[in-house]
Residue frames relative to the residue before (quaternion, step in Angstrom):
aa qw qx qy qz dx dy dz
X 1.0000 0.0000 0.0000 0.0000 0.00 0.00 0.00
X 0.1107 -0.6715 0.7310 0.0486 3.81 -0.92 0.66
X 0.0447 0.6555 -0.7390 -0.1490 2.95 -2.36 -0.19
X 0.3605 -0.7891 0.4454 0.2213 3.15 -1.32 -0.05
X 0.4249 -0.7920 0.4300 0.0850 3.10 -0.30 1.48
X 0.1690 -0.8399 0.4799 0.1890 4.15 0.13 1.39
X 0.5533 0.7067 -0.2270 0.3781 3.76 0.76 -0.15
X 0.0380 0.8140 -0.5769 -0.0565 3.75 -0.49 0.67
X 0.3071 0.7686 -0.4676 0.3104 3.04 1.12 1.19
X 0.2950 -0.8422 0.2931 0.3431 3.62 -0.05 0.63
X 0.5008 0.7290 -0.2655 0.3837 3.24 1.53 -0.57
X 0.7035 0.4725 -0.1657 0.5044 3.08 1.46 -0.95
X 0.6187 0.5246 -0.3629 0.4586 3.62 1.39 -0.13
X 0.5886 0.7049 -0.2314 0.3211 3.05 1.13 -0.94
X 0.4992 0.6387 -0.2148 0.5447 3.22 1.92 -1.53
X 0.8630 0.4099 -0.1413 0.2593 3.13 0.43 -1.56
X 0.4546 0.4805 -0.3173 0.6795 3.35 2.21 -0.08
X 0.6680 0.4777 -0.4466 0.3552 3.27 0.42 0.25
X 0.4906 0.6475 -0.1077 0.5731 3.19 1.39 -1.31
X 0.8544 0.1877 -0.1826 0.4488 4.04 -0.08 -1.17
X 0.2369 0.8489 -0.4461 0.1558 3.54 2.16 -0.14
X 0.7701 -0.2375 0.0216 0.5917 4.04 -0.61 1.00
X 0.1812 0.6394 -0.6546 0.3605 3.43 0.09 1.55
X 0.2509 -0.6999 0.6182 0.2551 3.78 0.74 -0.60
X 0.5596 0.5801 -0.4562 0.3770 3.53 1.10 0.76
X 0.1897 -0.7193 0.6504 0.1539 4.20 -0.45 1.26
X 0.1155 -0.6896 0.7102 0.0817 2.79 -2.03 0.68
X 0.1286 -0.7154 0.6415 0.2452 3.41 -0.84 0.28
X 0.3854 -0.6480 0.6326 0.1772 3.37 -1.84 0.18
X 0.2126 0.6934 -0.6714 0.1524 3.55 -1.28 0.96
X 0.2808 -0.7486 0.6003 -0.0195 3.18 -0.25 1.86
X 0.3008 -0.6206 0.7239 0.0162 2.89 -1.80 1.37
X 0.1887 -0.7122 0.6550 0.1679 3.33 -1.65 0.76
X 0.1113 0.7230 -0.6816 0.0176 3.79 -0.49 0.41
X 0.6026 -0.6035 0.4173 0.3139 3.28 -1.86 0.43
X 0.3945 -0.8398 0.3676 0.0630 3.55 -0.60 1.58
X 0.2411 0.8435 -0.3706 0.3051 3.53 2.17 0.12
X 0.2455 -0.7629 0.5232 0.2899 3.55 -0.26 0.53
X 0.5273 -0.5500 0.5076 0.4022 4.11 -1.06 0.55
X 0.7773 -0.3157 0.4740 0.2674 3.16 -1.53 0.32
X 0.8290 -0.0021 0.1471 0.5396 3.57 -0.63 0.75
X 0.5285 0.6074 -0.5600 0.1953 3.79 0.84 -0.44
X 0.2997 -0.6274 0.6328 0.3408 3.71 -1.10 0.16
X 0.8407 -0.3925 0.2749 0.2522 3.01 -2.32 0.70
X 0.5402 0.5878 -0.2509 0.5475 3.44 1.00 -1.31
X 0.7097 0.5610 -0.2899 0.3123 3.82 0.15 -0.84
X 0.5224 0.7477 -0.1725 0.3720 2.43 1.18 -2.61
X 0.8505 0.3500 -0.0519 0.3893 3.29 -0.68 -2.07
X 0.7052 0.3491 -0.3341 0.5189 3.93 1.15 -0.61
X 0.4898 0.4883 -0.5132 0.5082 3.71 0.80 0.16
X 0.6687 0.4967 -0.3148 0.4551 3.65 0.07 -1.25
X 0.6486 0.5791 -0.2394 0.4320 3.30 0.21 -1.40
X 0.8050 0.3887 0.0035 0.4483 3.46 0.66 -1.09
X 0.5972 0.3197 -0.3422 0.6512 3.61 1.27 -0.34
X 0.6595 0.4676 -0.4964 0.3162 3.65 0.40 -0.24
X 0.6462 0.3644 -0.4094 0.5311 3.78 1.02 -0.56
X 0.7857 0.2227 -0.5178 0.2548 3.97 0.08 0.19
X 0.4348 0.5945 -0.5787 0.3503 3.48 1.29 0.53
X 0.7093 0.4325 -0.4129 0.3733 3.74 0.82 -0.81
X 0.5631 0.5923 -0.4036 0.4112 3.55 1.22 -0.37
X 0.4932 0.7732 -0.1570 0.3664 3.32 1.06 -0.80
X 0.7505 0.4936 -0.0290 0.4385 2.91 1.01 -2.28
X 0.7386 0.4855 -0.0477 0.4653 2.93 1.18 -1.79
X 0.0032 0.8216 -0.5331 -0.2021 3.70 1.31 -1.05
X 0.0072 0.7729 -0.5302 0.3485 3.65 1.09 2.00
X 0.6113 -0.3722 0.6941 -0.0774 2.87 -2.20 0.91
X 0.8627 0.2332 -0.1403 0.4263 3.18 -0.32 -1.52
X 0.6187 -0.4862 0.4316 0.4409 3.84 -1.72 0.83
X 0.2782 -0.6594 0.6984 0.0064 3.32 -1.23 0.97
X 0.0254 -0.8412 0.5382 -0.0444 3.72 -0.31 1.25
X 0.0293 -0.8625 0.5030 -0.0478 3.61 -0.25 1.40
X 0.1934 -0.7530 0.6263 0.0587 4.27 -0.57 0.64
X 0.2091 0.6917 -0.6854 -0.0895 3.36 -1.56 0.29
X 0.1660 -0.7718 0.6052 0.1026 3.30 -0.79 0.79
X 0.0426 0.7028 -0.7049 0.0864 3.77 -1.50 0.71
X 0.5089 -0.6569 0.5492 0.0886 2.97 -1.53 1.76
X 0.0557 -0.7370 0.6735 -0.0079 4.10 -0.48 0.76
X 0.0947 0.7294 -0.6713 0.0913 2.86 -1.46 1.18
X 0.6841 -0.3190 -0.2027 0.6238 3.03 0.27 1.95
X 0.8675 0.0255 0.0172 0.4966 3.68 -0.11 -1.06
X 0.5522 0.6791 -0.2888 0.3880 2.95 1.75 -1.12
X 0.0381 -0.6102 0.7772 0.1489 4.25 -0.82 0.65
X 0.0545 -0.5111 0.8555 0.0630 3.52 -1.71 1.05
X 0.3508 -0.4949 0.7945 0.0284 2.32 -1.95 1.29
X 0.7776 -0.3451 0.4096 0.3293 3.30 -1.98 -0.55
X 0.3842 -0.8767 0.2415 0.1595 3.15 -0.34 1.51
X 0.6315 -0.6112 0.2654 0.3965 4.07 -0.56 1.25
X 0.8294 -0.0094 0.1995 0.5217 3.65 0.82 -1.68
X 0.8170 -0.0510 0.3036 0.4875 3.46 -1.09 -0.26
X 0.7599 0.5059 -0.1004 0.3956 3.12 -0.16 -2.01
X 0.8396 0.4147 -0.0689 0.3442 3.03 0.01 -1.28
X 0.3792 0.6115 -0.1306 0.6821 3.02 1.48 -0.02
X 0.8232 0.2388 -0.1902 0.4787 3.48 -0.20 -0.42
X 0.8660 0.2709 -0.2792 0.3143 2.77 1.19 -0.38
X 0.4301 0.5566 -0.4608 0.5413 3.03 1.42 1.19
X 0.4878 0.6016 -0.4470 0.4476 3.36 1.10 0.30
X 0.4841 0.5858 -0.4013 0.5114 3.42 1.64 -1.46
X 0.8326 0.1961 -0.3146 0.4115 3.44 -0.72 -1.35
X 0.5255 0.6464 -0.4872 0.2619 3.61 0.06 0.30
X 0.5638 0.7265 -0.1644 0.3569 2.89 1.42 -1.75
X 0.8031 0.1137 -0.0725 0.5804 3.86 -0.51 0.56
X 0.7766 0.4087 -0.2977 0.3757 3.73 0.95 0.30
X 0.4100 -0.4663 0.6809 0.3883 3.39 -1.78 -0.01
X 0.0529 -0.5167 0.8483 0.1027 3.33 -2.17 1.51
X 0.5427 -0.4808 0.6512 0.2242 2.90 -2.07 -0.64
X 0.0633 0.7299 -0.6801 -0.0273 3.92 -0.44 0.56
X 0.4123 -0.5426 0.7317 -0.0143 3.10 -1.41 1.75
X 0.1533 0.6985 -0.6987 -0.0196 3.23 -1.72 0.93
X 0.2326 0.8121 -0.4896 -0.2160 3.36 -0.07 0.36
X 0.5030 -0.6981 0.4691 0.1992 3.75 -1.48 0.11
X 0.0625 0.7399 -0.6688 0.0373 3.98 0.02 0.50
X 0.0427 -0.6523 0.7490 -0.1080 3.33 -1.29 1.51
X 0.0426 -0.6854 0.7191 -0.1064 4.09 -0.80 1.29
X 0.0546 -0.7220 0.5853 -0.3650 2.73 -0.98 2.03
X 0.6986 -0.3780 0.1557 0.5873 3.68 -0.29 -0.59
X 0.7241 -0.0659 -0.2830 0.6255 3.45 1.89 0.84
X 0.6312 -0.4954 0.4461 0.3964 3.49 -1.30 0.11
X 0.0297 -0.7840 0.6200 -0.0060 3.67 -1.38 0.98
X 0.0771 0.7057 -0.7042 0.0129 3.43 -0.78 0.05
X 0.0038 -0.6694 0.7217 -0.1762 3.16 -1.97 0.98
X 0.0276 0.8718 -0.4741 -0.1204 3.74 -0.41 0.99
X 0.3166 -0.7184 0.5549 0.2752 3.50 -0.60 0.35
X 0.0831 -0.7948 0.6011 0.0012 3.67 -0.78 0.96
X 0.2931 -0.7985 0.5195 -0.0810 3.79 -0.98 1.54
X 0.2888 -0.6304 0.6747 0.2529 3.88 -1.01 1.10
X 0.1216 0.7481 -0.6487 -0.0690 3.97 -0.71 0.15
X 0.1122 0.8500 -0.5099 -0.0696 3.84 -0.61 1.05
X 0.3710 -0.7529 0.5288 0.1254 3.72 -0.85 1.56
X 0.5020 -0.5800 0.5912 0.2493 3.30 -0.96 1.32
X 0.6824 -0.5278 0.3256 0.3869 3.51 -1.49 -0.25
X 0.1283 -0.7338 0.6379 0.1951 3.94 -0.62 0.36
X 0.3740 -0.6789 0.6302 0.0451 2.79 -1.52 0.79
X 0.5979 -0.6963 0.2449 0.3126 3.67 -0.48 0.94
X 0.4617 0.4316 -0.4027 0.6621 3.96 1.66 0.07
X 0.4438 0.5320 -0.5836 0.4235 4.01 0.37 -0.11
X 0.7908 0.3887 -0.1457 0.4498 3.08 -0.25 -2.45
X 0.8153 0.1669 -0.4194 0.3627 3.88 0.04 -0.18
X 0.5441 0.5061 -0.5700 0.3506 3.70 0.50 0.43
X 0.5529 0.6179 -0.3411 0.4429 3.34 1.71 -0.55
X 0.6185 0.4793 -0.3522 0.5135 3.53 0.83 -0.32
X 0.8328 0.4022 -0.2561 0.2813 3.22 0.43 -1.19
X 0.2304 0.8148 -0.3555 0.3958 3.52 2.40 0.25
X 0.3055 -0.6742 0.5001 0.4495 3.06 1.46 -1.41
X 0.5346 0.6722 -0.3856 0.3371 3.60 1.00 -1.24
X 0.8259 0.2620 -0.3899 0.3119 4.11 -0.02 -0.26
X 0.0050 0.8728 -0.4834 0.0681 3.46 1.61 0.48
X 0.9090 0.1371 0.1562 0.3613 2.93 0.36 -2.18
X 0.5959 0.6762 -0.2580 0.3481 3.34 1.64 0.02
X 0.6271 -0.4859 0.4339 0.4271 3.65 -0.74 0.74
X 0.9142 0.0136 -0.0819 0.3967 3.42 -1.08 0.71
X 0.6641 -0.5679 0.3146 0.3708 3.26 1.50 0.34
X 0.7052 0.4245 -0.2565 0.5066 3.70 1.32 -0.11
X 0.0327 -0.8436 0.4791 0.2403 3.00 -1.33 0.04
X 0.3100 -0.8834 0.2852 0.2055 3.45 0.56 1.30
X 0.5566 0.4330 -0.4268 0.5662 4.16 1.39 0.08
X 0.7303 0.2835 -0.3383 0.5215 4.18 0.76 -0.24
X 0.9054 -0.1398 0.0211 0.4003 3.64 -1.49 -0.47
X 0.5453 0.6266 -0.3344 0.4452 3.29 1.74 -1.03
X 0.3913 0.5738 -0.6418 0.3252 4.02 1.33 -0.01
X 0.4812 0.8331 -0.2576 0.0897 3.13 0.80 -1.34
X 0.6513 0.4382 -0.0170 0.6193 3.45 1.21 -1.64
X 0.7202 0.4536 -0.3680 0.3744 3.78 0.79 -0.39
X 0.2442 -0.7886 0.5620 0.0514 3.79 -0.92 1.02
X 0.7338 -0.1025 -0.0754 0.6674 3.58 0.67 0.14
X 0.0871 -0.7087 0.6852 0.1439 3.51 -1.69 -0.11
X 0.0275 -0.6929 0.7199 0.0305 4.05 -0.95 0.76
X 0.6008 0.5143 -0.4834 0.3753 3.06 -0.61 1.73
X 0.6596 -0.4421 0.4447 0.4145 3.23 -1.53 -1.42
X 0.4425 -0.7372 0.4203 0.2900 3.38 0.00 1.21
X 0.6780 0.1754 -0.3394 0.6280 3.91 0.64 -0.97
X 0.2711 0.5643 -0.6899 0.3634 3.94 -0.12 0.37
X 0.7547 0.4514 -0.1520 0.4512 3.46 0.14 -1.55
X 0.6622 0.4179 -0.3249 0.5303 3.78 0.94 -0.83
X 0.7009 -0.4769 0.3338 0.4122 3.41 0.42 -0.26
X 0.8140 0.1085 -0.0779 0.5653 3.91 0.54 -0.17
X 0.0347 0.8173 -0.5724 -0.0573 3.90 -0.04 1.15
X 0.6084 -0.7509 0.2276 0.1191 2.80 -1.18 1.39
X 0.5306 0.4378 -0.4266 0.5873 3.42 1.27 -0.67
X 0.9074 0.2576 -0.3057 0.1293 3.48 -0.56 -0.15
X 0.2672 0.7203 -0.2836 0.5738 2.45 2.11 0.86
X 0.8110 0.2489 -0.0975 0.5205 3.24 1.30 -1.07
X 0.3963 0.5173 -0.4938 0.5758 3.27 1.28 0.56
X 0.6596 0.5757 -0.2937 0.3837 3.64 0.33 -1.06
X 0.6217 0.5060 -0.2079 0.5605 3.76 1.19 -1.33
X 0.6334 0.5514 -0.3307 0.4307 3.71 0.80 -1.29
X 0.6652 0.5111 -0.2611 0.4775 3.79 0.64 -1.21
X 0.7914 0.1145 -0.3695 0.4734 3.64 0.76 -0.32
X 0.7112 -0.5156 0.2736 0.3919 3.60 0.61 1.11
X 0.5200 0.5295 -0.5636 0.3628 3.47 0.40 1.03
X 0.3364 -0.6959 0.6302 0.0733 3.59 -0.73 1.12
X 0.0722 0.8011 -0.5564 -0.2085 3.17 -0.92 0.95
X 0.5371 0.6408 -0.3954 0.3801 3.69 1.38 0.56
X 0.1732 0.8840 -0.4091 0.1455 3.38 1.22 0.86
């Protein structure tokens, strides 16, 4: 059995080598780029199942595949606000600010097309103690919030900043497993073989 993993995220392979770990299941990887602009007014819940969901029928698309095509997006929410992945320097920090001393939400959802289309998101409480402004810019300068939704990363240094979590731990990394594996289970892949 194979799949195809839409996502050149590494955080999100890892998961999945963990997950398919002596399953005698292979995956390959072929990252899609699509535009990551959120709609007008769209809410969080949407957001992450649109994304989630154009990335597995652009790679299906690309690929004109058979095999399940397993796509993730994940987005940091702080109240209305969806951060995404942060432009510069600046910007950055200052989503660390409004983080700092609060509770966000991290949306993940999962779309897996197969002999049909599924989706299933996994939604997290994550709350950041206070940062102080030498935190947030050695934290930048780590390199580590380059690319990450809301500017953190909560499996490297960005664990650092995080005082409690209600949720799914890889939710928050980027690809949560139970509903990942509920999602695989429905199109008949077993991973307790």
């Amino acid at each position: 059995m194979q799949i195809i993993l839409a996502s050149a995220s590494p955080r999100r392979k890892e998961l999945l080598d963990q997950m398919l770990d002596q399953t005698g299941i292979r995956y390959s990887v072929f990252p899609v780029d699509i535009d990551e602009t959120p709609l007008l007014n769209e809410a969080p819940m949407a957001y992450v199942q649109r994304l989630a969901a154009e990335k597995s029928a652009v790679c299906v698309a690309r690929l004109n595949t058979d095999l399940p095509v397993l796509a993730a997006d994940t987005a940091v929410v702080l109240g209305d606000l969806i951060m995404g992945k942060p432009k510069d320097q600046a910007d950055a920090l200052a989503m660390l600010a409004q983080l700092s001393g609060q509770s966000h939400l991290v949306y993940s959802a999962v779309s897996l097309r197969g002999r049909t289309h599924d989706l299933a998101v996994s939604i997290t409480e994550v709350t950041f103690r206070r940062l102080t402004q030498q935190e947030m810019l050695a934290y930048w300068y780590s390199g580590e919030p380059v690319d990450k939704a809301g500017s953190y990363a909560i499996q490297g240094k960005g664990g650092l900043f995080v005082e409690s979590i209600k949720g799914s731990f890889s939710g928050v990394v980027g690809l949560p497993l139970f509903e990942t594996a509920e999602l695989l289970s429905r199109q008949g892949i077993d991973l307790f073989k």
